[in-house]
C-alpha positions as CSV (number, residue, x, y, z in Angstrom):
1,X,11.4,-19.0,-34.6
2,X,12.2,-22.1,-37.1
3,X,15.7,-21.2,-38.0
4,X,18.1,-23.4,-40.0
5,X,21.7,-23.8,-39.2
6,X,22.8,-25.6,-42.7
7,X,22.1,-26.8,-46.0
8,X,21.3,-30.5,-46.8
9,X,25.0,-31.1,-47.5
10,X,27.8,-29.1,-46.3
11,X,31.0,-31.4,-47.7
12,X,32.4,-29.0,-50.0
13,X,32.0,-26.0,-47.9
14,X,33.6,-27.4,-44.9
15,X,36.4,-29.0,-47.5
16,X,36.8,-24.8,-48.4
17,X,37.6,-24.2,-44.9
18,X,40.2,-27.1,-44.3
19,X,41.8,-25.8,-46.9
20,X,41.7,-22.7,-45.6
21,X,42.9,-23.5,-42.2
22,X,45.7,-25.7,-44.2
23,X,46.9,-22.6,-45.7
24,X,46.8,-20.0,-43.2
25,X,46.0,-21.7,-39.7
26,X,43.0,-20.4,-36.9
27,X,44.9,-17.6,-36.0
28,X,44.7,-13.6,-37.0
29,X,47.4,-11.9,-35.8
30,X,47.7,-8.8,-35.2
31,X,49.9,-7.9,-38.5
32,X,46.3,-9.1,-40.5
33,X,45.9,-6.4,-43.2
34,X,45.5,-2.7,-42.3
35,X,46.7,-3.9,-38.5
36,X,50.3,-3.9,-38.6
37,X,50.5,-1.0,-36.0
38,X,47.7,-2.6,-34.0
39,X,48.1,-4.1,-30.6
40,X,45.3,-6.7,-32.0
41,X,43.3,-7.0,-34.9
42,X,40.3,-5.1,-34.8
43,X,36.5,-5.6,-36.4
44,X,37.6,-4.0,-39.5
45,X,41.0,-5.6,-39.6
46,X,39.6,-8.9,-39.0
47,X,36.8,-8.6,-41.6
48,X,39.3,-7.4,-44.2
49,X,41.2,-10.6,-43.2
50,X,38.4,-13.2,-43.1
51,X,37.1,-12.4,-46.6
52,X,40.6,-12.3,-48.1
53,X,40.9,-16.0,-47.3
54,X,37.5,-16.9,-48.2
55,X,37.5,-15.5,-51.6
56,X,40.4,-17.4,-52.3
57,X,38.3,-20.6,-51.3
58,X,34.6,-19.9,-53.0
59,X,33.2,-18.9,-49.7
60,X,31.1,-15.4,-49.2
61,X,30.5,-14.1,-45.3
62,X,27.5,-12.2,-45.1
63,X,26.1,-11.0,-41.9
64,X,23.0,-8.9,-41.0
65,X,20.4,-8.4,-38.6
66,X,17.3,-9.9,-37.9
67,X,13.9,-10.0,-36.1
68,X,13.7,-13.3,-34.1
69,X,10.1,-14.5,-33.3
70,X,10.1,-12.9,-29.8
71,X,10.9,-9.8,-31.3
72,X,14.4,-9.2,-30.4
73,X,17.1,-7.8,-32.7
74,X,19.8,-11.2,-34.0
75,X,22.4,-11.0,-35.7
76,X,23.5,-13.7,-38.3
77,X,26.0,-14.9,-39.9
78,X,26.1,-16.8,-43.1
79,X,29.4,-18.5,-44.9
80,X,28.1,-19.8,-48.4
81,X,30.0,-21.8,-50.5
82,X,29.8,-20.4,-54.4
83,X,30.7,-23.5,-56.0
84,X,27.8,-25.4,-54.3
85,X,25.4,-23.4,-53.2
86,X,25.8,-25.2,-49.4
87,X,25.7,-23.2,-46.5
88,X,26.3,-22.6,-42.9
89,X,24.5,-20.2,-40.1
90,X,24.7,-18.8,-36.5
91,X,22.4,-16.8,-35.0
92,X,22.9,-14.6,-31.7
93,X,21.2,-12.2,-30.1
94,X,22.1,-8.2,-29.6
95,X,21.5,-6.6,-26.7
96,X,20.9,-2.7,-25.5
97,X,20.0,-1.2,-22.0
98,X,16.9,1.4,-22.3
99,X,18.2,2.7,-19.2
100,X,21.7,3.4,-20.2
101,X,23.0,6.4,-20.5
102,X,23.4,6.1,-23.8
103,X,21.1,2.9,-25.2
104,X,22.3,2.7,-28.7
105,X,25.9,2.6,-27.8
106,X,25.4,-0.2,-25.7
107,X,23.9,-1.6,-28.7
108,X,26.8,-0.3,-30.4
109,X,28.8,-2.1,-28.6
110,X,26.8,-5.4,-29.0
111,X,26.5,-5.5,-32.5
112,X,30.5,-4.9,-32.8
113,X,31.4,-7.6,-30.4
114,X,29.1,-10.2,-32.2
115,X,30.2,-9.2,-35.7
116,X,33.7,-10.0,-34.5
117,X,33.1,-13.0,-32.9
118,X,30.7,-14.4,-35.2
119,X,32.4,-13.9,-38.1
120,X,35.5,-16.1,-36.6
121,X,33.4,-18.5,-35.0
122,X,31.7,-20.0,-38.3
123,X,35.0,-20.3,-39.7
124,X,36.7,-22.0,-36.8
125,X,38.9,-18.9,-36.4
126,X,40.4,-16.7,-33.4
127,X,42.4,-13.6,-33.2
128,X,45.6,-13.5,-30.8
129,X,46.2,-11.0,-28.1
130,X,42.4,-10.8,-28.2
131,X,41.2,-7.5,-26.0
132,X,39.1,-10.2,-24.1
133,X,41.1,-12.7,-23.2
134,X,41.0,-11.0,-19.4
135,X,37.5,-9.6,-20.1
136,X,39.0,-6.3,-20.0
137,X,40.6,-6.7,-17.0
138,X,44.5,-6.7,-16.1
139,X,46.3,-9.1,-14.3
140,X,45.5,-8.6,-10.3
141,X,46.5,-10.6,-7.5
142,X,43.9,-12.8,-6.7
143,X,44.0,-10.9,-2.7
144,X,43.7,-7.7,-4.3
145,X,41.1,-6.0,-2.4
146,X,40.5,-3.7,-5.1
147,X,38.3,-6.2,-7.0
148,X,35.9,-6.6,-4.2
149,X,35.0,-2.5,-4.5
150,X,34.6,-3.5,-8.3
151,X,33.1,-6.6,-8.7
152,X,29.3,-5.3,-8.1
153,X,29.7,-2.5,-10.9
154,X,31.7,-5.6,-13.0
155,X,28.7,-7.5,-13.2
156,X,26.1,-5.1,-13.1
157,X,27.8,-3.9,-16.9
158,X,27.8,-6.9,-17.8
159,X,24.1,-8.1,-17.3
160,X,22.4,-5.5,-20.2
161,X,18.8,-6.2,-18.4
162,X,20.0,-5.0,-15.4
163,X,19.4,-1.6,-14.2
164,X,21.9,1.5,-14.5
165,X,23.8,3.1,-11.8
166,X,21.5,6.3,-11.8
167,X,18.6,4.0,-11.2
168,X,19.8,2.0,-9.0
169,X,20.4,5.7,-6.6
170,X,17.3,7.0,-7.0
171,X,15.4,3.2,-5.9
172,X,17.7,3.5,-3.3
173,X,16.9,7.2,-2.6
174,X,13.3,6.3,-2.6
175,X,14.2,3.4,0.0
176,X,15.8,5.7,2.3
177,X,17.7,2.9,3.8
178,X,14.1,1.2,4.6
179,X,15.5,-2.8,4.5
180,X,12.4,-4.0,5.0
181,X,10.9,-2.8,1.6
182,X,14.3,-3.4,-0.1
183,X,13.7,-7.2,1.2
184,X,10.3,-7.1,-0.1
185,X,11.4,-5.8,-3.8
186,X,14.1,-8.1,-3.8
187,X,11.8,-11.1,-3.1
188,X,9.0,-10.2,-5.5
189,X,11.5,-9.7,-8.4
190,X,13.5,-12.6,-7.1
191,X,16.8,-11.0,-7.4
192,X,19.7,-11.2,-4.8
193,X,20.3,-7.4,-5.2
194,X,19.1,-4.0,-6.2
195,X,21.5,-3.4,-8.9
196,X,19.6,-6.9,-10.8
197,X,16.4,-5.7,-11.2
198,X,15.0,-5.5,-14.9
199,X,15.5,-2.1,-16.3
200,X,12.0,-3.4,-17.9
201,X,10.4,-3.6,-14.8
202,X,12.1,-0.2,-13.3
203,X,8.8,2.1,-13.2
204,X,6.7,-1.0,-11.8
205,X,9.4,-1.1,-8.7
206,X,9.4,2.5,-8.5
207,X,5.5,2.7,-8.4
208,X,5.4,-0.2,-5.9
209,X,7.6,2.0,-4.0
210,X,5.7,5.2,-4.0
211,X,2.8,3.2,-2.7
212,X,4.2,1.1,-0.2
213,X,5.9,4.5,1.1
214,X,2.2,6.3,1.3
215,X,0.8,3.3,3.2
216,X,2.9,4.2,6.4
């Protein structure tokens, strides 16, 4: 995909954002507008806030999705300067589980977390008491052994190729704690675990399986 980041020139845009930043600093707090009785400023909040100060400046956001050339869904994210006609992109890619429970709010979920972070990003921006400053977690002791229980489940959510819980049971249920097969799935989809296989490749492992199981 031949994607372009800028326009020839981009002085008088980035000019609009200095002055910008001059005025009201890389911070949104969590007072922006509509978010005085938030703990952070939300998507909306943060939206509301980011084209209040570029409309003062000449600058339009404009995000929406797109199609990239290996046909996954992108988001982008433009900030044009009126005054000038230059511009500025980024590009990222949305993600979804098929075998979620429920695929299109793990989209959902993508699409949200990339508007928001996007959106601040082109403009050199950042929110305080972000929600992910811990990734979601609390402060733990670093010896708290409740982590360890977690930390498979942890990264399992957050790899969207990776399989769900649900199938991750029934390969293992279709195992029946044979280690010898588990090693060979493991090697021939070069993972480390179970849980990392390729919801994409889920019926392949299941069929391979099936037929290793008749063979004995």
């Amino acid at each position: 995909m031949n994607y372009e980041l800028q326009s020839l020139e981009i002085d008088k845009l980035m000019d609009a954002i200095a002055s910008s930043h001059e005025k009201y600093g890389l911070v949104i707090g969590k007072d922006a507008k509509g978010a005085r009785n938030a703990t952070y400023a939300k998507l909306d909040n943060i939206l509301v806030e980011i084209h209040s100060r570029c409309s003062e400046f000449g600058l339009t956001l404009v995000q929406r999705k797109l199609i990239s050339g290996e046909s996954r869904e992108c988001l982008e994210t433009l900030l044009f300067h009126r005054g000038s006609k230059q511009w500025m992109k980024s590009l990222s890619l949305l993600h979804t589980n098929a075998g979620a429970q429920s695929p299109d709010q793990v989209w959902g979920g993508s699409d949200t977390y990339h508007r928001r972070y996007d959106a601040m990003g082109i403009l050199g921006l950042c929110s305080s008491d972000d929600p992910t400053d811990h990734d979601g977690w609390k402060d733990h002791d670093k010896k708290d052994s409740s982590l360890e229980s977690q930390s498979e489940g942890t990264m399992r959510i957050m790899n969207n190729d990776a399989i769900s819980e649900k199938q991750c049971g029934l390969l293992r249920a279709k195992l029946n704690n044979n280690k010898v097969l588990a090693e060979k799935i493991l090697a021939r989809e070069n993972v480390s675990k179970l849980s990392d296989i390729s919801w994409k490749k889920f019926n392949a492992v299941l069929a391979f399986v099936d037929e290793q199981n008749a063979q004995q």
